[in-house]
CHARMM-style PDB file with segment names, atoms N, HN, CA, C and O in Angstrom:
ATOM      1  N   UNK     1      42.710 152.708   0.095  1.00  0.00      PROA
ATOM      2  CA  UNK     1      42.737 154.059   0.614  1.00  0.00      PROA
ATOM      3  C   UNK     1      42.645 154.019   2.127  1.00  0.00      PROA
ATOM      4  O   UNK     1      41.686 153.326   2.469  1.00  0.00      PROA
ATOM      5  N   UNK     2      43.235 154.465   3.022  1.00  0.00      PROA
ATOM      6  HN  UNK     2      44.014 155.028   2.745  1.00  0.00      PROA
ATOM      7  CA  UNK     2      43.225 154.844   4.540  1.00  0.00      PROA
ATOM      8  C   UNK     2      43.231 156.162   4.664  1.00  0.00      PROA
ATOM      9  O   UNK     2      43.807 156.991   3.960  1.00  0.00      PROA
ATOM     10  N   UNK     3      42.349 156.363   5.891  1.00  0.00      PROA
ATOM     11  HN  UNK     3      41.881 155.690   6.463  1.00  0.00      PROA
ATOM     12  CA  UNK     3      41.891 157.424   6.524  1.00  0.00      PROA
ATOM     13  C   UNK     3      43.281 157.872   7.247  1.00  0.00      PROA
ATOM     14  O   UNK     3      43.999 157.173   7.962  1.00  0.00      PROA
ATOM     15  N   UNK     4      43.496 159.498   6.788  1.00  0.00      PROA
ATOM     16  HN  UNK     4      42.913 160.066   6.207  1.00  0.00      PROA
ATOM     17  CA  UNK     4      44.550 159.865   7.413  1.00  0.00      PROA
ATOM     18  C   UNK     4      44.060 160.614   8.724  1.00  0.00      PROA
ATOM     19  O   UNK     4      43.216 161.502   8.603  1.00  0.00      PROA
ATOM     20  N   UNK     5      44.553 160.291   9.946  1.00  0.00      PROA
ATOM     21  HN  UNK     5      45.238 159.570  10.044  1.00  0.00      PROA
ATOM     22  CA  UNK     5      44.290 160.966  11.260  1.00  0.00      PROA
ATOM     23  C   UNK     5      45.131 162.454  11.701  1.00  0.00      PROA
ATOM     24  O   UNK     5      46.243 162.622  12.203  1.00  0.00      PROA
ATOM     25  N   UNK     6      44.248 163.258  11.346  1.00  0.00      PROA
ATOM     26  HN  UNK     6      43.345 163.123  10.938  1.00  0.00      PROA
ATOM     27  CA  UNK     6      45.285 164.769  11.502  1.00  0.00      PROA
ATOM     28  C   UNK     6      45.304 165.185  12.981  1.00  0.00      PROA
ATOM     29  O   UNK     6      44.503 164.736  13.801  1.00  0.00      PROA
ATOM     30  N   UNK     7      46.032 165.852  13.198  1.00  0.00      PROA
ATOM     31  HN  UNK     7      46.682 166.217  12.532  1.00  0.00      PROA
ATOM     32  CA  UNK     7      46.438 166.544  13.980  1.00  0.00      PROA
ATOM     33  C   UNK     7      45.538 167.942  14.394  1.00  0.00      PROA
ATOM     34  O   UNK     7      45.361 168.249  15.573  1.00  0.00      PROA
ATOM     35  N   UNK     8      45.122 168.554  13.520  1.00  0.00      PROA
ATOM     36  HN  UNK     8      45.265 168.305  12.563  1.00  0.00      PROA
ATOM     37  CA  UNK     8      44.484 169.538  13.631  1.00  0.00      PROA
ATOM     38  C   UNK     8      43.159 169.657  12.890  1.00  0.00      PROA
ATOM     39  O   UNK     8      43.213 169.723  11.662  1.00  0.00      PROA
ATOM     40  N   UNK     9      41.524 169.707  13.730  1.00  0.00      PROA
ATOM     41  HN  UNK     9      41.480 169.654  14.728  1.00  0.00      PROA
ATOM     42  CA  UNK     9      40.661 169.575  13.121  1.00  0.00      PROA
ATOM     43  C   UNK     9      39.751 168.118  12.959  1.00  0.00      PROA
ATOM     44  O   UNK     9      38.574 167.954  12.640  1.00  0.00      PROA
ATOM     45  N   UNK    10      41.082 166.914  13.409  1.00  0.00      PROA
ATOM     46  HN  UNK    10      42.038 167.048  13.668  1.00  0.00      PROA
ATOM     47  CA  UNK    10      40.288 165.611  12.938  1.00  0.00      PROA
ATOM     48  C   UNK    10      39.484 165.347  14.219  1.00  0.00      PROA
ATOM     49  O   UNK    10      39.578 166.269  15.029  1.00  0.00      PROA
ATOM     50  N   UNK    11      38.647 164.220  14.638  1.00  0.00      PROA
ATOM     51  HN  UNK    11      38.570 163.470  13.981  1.00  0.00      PROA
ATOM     52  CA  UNK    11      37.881 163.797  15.426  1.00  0.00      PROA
ATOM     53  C   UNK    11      38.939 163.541  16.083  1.00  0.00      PROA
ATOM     54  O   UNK    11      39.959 162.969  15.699  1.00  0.00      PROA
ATOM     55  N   UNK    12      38.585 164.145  17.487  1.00  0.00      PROA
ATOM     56  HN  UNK    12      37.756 164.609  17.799  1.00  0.00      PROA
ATOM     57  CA  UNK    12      39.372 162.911  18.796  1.00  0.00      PROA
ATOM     58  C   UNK    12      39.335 161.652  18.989  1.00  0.00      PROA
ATOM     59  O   UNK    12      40.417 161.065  18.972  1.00  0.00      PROA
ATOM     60  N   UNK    13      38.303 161.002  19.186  1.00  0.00      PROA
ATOM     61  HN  UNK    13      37.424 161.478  19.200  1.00  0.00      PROA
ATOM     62  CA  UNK    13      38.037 159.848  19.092  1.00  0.00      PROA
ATOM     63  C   UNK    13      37.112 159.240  18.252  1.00  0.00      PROA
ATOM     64  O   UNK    13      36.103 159.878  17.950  1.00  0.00      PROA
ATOM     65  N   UNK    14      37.347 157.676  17.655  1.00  0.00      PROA
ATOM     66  HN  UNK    14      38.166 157.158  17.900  1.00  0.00      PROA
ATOM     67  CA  UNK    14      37.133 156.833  16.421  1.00  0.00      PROA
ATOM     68  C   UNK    14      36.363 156.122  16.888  1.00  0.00      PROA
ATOM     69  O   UNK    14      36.596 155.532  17.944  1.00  0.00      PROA
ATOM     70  N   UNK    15      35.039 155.970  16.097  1.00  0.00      PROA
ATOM     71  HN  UNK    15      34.850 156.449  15.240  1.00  0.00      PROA
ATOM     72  CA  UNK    15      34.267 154.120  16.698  1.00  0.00      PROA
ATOM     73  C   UNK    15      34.918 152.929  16.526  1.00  0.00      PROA
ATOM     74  O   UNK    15      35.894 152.753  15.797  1.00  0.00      PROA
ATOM     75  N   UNK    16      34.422 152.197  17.134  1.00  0.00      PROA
ATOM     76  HN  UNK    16      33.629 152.340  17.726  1.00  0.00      PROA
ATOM     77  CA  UNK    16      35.264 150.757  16.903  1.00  0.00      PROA
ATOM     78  C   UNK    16      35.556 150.396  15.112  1.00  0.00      PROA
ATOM     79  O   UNK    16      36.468 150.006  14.383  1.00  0.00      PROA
ATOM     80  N   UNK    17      34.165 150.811  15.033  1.00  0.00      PROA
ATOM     81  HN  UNK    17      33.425 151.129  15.626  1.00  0.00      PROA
ATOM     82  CA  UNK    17      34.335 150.334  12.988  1.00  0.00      PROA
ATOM     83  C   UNK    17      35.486 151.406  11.938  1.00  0.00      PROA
ATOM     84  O   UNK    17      36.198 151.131  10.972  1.00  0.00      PROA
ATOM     85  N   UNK    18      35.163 152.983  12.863  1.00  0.00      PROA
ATOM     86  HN  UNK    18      34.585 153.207  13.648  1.00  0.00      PROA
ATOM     87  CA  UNK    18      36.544 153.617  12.204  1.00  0.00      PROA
ATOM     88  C   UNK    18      37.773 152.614  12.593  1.00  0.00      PROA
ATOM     89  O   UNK    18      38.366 152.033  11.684  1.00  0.00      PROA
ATOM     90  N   UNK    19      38.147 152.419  13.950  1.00  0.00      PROA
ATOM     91  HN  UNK    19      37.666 152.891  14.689  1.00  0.00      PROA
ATOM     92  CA  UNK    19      39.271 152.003  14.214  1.00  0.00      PROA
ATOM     93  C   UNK    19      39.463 150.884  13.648  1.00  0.00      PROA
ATOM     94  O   UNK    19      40.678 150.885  13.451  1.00  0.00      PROA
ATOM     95  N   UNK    20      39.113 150.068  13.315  1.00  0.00      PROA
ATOM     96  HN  UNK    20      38.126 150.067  13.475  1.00  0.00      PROA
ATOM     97  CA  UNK    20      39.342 148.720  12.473  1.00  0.00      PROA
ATOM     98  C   UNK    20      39.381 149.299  10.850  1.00  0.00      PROA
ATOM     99  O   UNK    20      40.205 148.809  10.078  1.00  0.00      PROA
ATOM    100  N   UNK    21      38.627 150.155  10.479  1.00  0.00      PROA
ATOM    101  HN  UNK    21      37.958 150.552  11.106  1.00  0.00      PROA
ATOM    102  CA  UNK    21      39.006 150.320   9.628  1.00  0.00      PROA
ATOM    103  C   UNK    21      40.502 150.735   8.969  1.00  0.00      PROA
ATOM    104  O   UNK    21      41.136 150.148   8.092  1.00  0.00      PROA
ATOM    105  N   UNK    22      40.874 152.128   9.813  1.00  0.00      PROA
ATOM    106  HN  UNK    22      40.359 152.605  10.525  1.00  0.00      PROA
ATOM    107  CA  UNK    22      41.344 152.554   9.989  1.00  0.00      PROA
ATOM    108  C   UNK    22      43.125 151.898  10.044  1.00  0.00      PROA
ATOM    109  O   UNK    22      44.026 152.463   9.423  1.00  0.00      PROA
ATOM    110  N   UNK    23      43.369 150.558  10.958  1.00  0.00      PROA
ATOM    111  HN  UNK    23      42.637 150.100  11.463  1.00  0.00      PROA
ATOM    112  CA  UNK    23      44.208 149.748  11.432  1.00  0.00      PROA
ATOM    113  C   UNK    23      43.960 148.261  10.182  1.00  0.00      PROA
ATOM    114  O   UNK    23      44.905 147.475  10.113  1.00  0.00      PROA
ATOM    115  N   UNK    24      42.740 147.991   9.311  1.00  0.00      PROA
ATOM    116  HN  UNK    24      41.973 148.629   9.368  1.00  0.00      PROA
ATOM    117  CA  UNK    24      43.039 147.630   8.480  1.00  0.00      PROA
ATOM    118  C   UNK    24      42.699 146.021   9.034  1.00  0.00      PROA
ATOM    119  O   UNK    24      43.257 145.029   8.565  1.00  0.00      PROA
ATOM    120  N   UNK    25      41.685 145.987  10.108  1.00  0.00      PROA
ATOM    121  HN  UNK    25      41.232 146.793  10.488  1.00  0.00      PROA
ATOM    122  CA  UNK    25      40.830 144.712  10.184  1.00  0.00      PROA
ATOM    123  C   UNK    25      39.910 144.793  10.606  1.00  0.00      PROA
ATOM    124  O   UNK    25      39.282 145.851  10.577  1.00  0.00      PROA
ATOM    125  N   UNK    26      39.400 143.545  11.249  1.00  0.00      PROA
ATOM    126  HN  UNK    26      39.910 142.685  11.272  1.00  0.00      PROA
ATOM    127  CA  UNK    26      38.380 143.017  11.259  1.00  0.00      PROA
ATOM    128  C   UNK    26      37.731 143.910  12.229  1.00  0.00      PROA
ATOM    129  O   UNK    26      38.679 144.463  12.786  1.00  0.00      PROA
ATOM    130  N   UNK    27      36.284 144.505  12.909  1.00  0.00      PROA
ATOM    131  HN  UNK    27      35.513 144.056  12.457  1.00  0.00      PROA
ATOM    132  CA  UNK    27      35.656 144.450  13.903  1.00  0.00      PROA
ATOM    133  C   UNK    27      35.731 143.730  14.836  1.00  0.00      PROA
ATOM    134  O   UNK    27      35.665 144.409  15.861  1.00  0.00      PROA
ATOM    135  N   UNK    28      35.860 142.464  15.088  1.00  0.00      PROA
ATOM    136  HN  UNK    28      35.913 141.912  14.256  1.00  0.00      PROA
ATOM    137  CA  UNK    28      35.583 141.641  16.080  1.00  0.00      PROA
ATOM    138  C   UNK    28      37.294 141.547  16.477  1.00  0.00      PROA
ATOM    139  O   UNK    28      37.458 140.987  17.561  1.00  0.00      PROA
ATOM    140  N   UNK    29      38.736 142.042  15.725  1.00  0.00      PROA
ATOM    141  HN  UNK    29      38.603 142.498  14.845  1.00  0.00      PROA
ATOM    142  CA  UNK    29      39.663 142.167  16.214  1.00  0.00      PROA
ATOM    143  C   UNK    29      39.838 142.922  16.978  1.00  0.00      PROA
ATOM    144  O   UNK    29      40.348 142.716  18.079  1.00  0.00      PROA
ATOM    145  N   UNK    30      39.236 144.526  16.309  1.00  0.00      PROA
ATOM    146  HN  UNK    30      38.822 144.693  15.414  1.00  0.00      PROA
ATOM    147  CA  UNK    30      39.122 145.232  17.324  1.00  0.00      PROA
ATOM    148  C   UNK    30      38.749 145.496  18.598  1.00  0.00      PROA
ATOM    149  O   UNK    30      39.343 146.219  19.397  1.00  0.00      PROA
ATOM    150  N   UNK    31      37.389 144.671  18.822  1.00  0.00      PROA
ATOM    151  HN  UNK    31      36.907 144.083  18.172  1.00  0.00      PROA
ATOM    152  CA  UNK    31      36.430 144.018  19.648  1.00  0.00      PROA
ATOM    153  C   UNK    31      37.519 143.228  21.144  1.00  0.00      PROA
ATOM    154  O   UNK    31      37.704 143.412  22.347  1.00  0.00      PROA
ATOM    155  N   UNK    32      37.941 142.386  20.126  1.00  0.00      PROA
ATOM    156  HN  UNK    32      37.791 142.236  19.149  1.00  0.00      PROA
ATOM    157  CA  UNK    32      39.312 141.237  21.594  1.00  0.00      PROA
ATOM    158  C   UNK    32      40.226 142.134  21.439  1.00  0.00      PROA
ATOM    159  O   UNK    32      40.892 142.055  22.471  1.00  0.00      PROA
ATOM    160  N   UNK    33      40.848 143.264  20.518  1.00  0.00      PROA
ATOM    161  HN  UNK    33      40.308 143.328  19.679  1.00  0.00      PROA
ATOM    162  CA  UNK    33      42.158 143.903  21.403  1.00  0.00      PROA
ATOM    163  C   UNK    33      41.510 144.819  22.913  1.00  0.00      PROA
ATOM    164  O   UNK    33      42.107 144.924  23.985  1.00  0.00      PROA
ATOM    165  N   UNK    34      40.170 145.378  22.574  1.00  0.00      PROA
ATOM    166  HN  UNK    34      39.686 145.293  21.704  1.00  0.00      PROA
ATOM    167  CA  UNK    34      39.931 145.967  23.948  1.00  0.00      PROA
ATOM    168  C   UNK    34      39.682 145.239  24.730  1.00  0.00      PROA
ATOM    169  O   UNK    34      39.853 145.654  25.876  1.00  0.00      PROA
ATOM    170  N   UNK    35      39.264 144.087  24.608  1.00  0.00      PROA
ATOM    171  HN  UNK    35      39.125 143.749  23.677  1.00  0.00      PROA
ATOM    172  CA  UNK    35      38.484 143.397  25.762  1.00  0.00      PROA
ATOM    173  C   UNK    35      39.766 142.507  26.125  1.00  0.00      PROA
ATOM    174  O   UNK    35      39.384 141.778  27.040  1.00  0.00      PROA
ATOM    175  N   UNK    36      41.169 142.211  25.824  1.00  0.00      PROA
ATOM    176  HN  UNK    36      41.479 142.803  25.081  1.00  0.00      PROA
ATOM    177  CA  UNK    36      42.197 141.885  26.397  1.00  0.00      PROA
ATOM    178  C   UNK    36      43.629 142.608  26.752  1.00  0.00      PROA
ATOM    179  O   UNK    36      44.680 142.176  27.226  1.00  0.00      PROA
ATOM    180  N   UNK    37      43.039 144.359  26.154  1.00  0.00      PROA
ATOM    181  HN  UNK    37      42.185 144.710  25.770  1.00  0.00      PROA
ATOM    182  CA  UNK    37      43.755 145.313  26.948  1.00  0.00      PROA
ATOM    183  C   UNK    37      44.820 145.980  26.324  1.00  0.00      PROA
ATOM    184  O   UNK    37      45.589 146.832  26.767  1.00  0.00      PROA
ATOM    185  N   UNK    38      44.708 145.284  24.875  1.00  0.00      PROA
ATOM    186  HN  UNK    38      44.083 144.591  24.515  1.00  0.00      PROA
ATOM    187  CA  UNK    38      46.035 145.483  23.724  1.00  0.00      PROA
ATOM    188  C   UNK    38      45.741 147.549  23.201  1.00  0.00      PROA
ATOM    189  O   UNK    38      46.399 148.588  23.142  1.00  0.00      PROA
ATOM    190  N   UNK    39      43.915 146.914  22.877  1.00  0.00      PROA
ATOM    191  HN  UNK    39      43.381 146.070  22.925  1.00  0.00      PROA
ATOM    192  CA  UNK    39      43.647 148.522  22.773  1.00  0.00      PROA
ATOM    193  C   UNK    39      42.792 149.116  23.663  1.00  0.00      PROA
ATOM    194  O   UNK    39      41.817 148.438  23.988  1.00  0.00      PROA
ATOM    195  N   UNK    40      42.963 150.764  24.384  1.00  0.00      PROA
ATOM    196  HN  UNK    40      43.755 151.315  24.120  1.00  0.00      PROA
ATOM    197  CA  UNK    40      42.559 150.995  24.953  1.00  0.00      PROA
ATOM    198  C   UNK    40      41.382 152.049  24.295  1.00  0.00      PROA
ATOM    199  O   UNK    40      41.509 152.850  23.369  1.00  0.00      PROA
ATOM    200  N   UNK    41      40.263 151.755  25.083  1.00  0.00      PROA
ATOM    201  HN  UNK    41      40.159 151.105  25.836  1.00  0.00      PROA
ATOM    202  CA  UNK    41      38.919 152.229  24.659  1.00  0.00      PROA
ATOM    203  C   UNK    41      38.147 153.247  25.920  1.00  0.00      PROA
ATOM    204  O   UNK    41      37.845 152.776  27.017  1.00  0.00      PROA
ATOM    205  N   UNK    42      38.036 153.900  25.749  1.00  0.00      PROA
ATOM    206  HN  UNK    42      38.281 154.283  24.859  1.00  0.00      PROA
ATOM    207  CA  UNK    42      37.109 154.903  26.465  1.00  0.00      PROA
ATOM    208  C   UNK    42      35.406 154.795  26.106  1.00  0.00      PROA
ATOM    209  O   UNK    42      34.942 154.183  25.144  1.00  0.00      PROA
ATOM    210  N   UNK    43      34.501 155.665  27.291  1.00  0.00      PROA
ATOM    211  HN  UNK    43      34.878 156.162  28.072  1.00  0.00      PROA
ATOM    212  CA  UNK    43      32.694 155.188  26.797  1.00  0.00      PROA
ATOM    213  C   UNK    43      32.793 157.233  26.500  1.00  0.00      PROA
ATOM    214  O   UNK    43      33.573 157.886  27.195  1.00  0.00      PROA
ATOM    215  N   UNK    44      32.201 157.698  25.785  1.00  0.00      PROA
ATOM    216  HN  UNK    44      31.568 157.167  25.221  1.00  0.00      PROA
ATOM    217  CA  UNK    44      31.774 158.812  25.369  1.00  0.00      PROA
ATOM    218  C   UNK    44      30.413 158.592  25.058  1.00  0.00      PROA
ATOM    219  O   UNK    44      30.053 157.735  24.252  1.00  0.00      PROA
ATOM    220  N   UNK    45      29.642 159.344  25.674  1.00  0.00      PROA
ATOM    221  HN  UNK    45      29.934 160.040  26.329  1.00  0.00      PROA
ATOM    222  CA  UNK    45      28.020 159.171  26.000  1.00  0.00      PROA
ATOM    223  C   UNK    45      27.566 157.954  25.648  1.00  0.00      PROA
ATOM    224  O   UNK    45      26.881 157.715  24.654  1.00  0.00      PROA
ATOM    225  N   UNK    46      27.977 157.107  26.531  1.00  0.00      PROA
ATOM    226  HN  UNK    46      28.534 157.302  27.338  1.00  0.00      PROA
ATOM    227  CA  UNK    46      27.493 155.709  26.678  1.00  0.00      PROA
ATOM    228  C   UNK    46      28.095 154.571  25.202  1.00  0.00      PROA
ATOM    229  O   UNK    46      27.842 153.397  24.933  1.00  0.00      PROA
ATOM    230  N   UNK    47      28.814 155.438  24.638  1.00  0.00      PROA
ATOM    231  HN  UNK    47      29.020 156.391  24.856  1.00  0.00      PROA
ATOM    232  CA  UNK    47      29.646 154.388  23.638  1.00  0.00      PROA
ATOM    233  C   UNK    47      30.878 154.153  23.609  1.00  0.00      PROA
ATOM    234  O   UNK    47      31.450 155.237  23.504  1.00  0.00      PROA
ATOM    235  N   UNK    48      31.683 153.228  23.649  1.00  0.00      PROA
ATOM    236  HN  UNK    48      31.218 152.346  23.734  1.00  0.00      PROA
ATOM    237  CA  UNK    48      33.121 152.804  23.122  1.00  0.00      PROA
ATOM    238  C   UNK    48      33.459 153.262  22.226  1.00  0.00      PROA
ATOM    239  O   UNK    48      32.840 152.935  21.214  1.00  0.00      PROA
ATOM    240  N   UNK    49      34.845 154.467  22.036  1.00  0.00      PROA
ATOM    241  HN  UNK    49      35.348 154.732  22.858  1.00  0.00      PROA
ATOM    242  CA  UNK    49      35.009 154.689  21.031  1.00  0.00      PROA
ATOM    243  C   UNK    49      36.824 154.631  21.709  1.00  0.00      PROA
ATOM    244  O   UNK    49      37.103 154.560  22.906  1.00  0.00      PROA
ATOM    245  N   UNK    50      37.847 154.685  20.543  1.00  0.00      PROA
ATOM    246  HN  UNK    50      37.621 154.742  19.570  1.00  0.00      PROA
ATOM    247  CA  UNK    50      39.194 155.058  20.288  1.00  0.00      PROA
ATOM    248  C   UNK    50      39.407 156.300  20.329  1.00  0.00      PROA
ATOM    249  O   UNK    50      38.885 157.099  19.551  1.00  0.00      PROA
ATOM    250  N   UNK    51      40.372 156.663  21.444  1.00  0.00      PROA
ATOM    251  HN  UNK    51      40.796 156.014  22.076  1.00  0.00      PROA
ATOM    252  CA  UNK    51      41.348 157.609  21.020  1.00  0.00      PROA
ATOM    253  C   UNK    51      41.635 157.846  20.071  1.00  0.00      PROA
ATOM    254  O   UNK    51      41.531 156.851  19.354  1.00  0.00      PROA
ATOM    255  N   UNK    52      42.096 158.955  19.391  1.00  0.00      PROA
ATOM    256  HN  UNK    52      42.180 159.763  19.973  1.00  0.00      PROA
ATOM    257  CA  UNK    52      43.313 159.259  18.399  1.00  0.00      PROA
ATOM    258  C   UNK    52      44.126 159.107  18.418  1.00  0.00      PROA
ATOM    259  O   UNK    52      44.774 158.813  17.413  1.00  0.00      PROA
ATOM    260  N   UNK    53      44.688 159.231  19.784  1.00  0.00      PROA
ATOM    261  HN  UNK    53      44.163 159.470  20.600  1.00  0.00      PROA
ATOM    262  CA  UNK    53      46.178 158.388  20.165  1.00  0.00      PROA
ATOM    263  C   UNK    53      46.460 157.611  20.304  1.00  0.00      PROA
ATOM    264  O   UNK    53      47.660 157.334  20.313  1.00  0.00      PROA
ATOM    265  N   UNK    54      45.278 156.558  20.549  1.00  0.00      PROA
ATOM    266  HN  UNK    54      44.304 156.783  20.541  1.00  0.00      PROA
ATOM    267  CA  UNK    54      45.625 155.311  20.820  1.00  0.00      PROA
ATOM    268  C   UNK    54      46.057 154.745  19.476  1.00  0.00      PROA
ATOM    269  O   UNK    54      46.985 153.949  19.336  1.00  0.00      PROA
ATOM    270  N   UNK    55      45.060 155.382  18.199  1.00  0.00      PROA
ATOM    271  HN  UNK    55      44.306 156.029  18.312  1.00  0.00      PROA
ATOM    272  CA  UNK    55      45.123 154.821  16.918  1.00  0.00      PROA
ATOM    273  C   UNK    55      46.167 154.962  16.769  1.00  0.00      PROA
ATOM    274  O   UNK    55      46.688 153.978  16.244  1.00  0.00      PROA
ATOM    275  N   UNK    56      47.028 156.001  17.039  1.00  0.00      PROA
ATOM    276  HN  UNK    56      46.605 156.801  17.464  1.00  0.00      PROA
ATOM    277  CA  UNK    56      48.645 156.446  16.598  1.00  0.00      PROA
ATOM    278  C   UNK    56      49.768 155.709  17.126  1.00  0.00      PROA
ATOM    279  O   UNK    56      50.879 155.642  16.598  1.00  0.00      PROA
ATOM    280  N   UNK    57      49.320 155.030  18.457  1.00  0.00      PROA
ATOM    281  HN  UNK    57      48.418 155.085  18.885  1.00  0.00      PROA
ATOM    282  CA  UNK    57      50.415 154.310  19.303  1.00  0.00      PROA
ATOM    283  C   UNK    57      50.236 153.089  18.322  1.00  0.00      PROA
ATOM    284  O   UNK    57      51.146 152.913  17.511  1.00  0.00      PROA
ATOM    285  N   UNK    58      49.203 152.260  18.310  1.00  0.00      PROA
ATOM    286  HN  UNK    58      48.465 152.403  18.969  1.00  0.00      PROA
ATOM    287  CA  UNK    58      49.036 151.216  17.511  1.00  0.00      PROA
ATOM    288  C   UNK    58      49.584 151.227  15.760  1.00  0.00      PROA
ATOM    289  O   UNK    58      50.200 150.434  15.049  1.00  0.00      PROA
ATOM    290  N   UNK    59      49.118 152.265  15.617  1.00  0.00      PROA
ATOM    291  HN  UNK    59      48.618 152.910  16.195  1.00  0.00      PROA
ATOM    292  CA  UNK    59      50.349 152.583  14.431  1.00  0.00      PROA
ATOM    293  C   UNK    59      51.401 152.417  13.932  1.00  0.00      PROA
ATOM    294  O   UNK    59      51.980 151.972  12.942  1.00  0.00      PROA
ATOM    295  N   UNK    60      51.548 153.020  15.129  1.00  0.00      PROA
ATOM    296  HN  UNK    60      51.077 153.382  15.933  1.00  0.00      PROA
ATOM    297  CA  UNK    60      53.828 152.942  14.893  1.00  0.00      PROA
ATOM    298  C   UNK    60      54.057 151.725  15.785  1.00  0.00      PROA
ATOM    299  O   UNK    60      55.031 151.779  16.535  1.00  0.00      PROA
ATOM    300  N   UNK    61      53.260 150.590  15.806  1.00  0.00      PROA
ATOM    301  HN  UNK    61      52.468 150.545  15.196  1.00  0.00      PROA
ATOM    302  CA  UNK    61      54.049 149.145  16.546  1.00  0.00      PROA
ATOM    303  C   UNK    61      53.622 149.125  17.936  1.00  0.00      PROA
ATOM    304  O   UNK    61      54.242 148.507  18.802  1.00  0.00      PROA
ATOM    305  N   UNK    62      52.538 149.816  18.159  1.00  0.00      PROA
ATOM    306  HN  UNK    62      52.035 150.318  17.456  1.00  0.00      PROA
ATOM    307  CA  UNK    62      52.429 149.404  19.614  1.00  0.00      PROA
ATOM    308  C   UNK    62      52.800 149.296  20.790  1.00  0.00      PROA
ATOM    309  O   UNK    62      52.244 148.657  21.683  1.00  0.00      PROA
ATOM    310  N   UNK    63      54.258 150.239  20.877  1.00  0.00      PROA
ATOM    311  HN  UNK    63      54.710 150.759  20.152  1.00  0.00      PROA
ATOM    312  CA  UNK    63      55.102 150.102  21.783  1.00  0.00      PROA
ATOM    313  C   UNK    63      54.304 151.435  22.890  1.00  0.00      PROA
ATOM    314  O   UNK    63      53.733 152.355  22.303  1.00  0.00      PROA
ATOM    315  N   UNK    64      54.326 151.436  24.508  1.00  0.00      PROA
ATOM    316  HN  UNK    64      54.789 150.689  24.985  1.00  0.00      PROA
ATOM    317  CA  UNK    64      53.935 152.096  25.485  1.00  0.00      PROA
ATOM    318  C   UNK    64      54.970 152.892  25.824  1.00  0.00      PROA
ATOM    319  OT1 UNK    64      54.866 153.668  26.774  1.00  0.00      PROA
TER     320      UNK     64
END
């Protein structure tokens, strides 16, 4: 089962553990795509969390 990301109503931004979930690995993948720039992460009151969009770019292949 995967979490579908709506458009209207869903959270803006995902914790690292949604986003791995979410994309269908590991934590600590998620972990080295930010920390080598693949995914981009924002701090929201002092935490790292995902875009929604970012989840969506990574989605459809990753292309910028």
């Amino acid at each position: 089962m995967q979490k579908k990301i709506l458009d209207a109503g869903g959270p803006a931004f995902y914790s690292l553990a949604d986003a791995g979930w979410i994309l269908g690995v590991d934590l600590n993948e998620v972990h080295r795509a930010v920390r080598v720039g693949a995914l981009r992460a924002v701090r929201r009151r002092s935490r790292l969390v995902i875009p929604a969009a970012e989840l969506r770019r990574a989605l459809n292949g990753g292309a910028r």
